[in-house]
C-alpha angles and dihedrals in degrees: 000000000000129000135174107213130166104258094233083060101048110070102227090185084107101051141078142218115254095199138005091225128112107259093218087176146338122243094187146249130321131186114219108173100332101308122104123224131179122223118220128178098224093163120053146152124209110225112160143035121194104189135334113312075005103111132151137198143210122229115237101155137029133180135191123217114196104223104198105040139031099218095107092041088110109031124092107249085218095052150087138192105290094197100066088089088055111109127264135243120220093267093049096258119131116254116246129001096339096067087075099041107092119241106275112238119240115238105247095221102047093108088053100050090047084060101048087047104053098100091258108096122074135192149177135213086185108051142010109266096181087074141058134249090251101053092046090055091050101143098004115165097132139128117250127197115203124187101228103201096049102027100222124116129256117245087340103186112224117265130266110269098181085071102064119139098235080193090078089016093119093169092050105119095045099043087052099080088062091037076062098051085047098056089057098052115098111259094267083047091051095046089047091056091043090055092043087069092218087132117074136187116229125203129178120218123029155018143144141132122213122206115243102207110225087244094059107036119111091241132053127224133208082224112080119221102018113133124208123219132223109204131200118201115180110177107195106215111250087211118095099004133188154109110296091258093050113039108041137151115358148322127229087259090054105256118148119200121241094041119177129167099190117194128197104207115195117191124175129182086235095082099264132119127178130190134187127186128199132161140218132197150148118280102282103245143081109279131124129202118224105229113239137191094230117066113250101022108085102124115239115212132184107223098187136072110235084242089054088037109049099073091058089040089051092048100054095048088040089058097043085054092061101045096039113019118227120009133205117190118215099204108194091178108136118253092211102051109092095222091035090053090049094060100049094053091052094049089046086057093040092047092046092053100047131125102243098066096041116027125121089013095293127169117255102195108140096268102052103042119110094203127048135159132219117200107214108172088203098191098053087047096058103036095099139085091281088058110184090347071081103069098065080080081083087080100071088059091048104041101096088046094049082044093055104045093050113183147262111278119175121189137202122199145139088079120202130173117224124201110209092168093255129117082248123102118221132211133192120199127166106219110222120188108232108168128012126195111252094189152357158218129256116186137191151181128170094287100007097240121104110001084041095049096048095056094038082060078060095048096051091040086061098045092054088045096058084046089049092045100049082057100050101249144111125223113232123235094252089055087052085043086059098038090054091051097052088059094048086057097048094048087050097054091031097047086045082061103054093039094049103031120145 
């Protein structure tokens, strides 16, 4: 039995506090052997924001609260008992104090919460993360009040939780059950629980902002000190999930491992904000990779015949057309290397025979096609003298494509400065979508980590140029310094997930 009720009318005198530690949000619920317990983030960091009353924080702690029973009240939920190592007598019984004490329970969720708790989770009471900036402003023409001094919105309404991606939605199972309460409120009930921030958004992967100095922003502002932000977002897929060894190539819904959608995210204080999407993931077919202890031998095999592979091959590009538009793939597999090679082959027949070239008797002349494939042998591009300086080559076979899909530019105009009588400064803006993104680029290598990450730097740098262009403005070396470093950092954390995944 479950019941949302306002605080001043609930007594409290007859309950007790599980835990003395700050709830900073709620993941859900979760079942483990009949009994119910409740996931709160109680330890975070804040490590983005996106843009102003937009921040987003980093899990470090966890905790589970059993809600039926009392029986793990007082047990760490990252613990276990510390006296099974102690030695044993001749009748089994442990020497010294501890042979009275009672074997001390383990917690059921503390692999859970070690997991949850790794650094590597993110998640945000003031906006939906599991979807881009694009798909949030759907429809935006509104006006938007921001309090400049303190950066928060005015009377910000919550966020629209029936529009979470499931996709990035890493809490999903557990938060379903009160997705489900909440279904059945009346609509005031259901306001006041949005408001009340209880229910939180999880993704897996990626975020950070970087401060943009005023002096080195691309765009100057009549108010003076004022710093803009760039923003990466990288949301790993929850479908399909598993180390780079064990999970490889496509599923029969379509689901490929080592999926990551990654965002730049631009805002300036000038009343621009800019957003870019792009997308990783394994070779879309069925093939699996034999661990070895010697690096680079590990045997790829196709397990599937092209007849048994294409639908699921048609279904994930098909999904990432509607959800995208067009897409180019930007495969970075070696042509020299036996098991890379087959790959590639097998993507370039699969790519060719997909749907959305040549359904409903379509043309599938260039310019038309909604899928097309660019073969970039990444390591015999950068073998030379240039090394990885190389690799930026890959621009002139992209550019129409980058031209074409454009990106995502949000404006704000029509200033005016309200006095409410506060020491806070307000600001209303009305938000106007400019621009928005019609495509976009997947790239692969072999596990999606360094050669992926690199070009997908390029990718993002080009993207930013052609925003900058359009407005009339050059980036200086220390923004691309910092946009270089925020990338770095996203392929290393990145690159620890998919290598250390459980």
């Amino acid at each position: 039995m479950v019941e949302f009720s306002a605080s001043e009318s609930v007594d409290l005198n007859d309950y007790k506090a599980l835990s003395l530690l700050p709830v900073q949000g709620t993941l859900g619920l979760i079942t483990v052997n009949e009994d119910v317990f409740i996931c709160v983030v109680t330890r975070a960091t804040r490590v983005a924001t996106v843009r102003p009353g937009e921040t987003v924080q980093k899990i470090d702690a966890v905790d589970f609260h059993c809600l039926n029973k009392p029986d793990y009240d007082d047990i760490p939920s990252d613990e276990t008992n510390p006296y099974l190592s102690d030695p044993l007598s001749q009748d089994g019984l442990e020497y010294g104090y501890q042979s009275r004490r009672e074997q001390i329970l383990e917690h059921p969720c503390s692999s859970l919460k070690k997991l949850l708790s790794g650094g590597t989770f993110y998640y945000s009471v003031e906006f939906d993360l599991t979807n881009r900036l694009q798909e949030r402003s759907a429809g935006t023409n509104h006006l938007v009040l921001l309090v400049l001094m303190r950066c928060r919105p005015i009377g910000a309404s919550a966020f629209d939780i029936d529009n979470f991606d499931d996709g990035f939605l890493w809490n999903s199972y557990m938060i379903r059950p009160l997705l489900e309460f909440r279904s059945r409120l009346a609509s005031q009930e259901k306001e006041a629980l949005d408001l009340s921030r209880i229910l939180t958004s999880s993704i897996r992967g990626f975020v950070k902002t970087i401060t943009v100095p005023a002096s080195t922003s691309p765009f100057k502002t009549a108010r003076s000190g004022l710093p803009s932000t760039l923003t990466l977002i990288s949301r790993l897929s929850c479908r399909r999930a598993g180390t780079r060894f064990n999970a490889r190539g496509i599923d029969d819904d379509g689901n490929v491992a080592n999926f990551v959608e990654s965002e730049t995210v631009f805002w300036s204080p000038s009343g621009l904000c800019f957003s870019y999407a792009q997308i990783r993931g394994s070779v879309p077919i069925f093939w699996e990779q034999a661990t070895g202890l010697l690096p680079n031998q590990q045997k790829i095999q196709v397990t599937r015949s092209p007849e048994a592979t294409q639908p699921a091959f048609d279904k994930h590009f098909e999904a990432l057309e509607v959800k995208y538009g067009a897409i180019h793939v930007l495969n970075l597999l070696s042509e020299s290397k036996p098991g890379e090679a087959d790959l590639t082959n097998r993507y370039r027949h699969h790519a060719h025979r997909s749907q959305l070239n040549n359904g409903n008797g379509k043309s599938s002349s260039a310019d038309r096609q909604l899928l097309k494939e660019t073969e970039y042998d990444f390591h015999a591009e950068t073998k030379g003298s240039s090394g990885y300086e190389a690799a930026s080559m890959i621009r002139h076979l992209i550019q129409n494509s980058a031209d074409g899909f454009g990106y995502f530019f949000l404006d704000y105009s029509g200033d005016s400065t309200i006095n409410n009588g506060s020491a806070d400064m307000h600001l209303q803006r009305r938000s106007i979508v400019v621009l928005q993104q019609e495509g976009i680029f997947r790239t692969n290598c072999l596990d999606c980590l360094d050669r992926t990450n690199l070009i997908q730097t390029i990718v993002s740098q080009m993207a930013v140029e052609s925003f900058l262009s359009s407005r009339g403005e050059r980036a200086t070396p220390d923004f691309w310094m910092r946009h270089s470093t925020i990338w770095a950092d996203n392929g290393d954390v990145n690159g620890l997930v998919l290598r250390c995944r459980d």
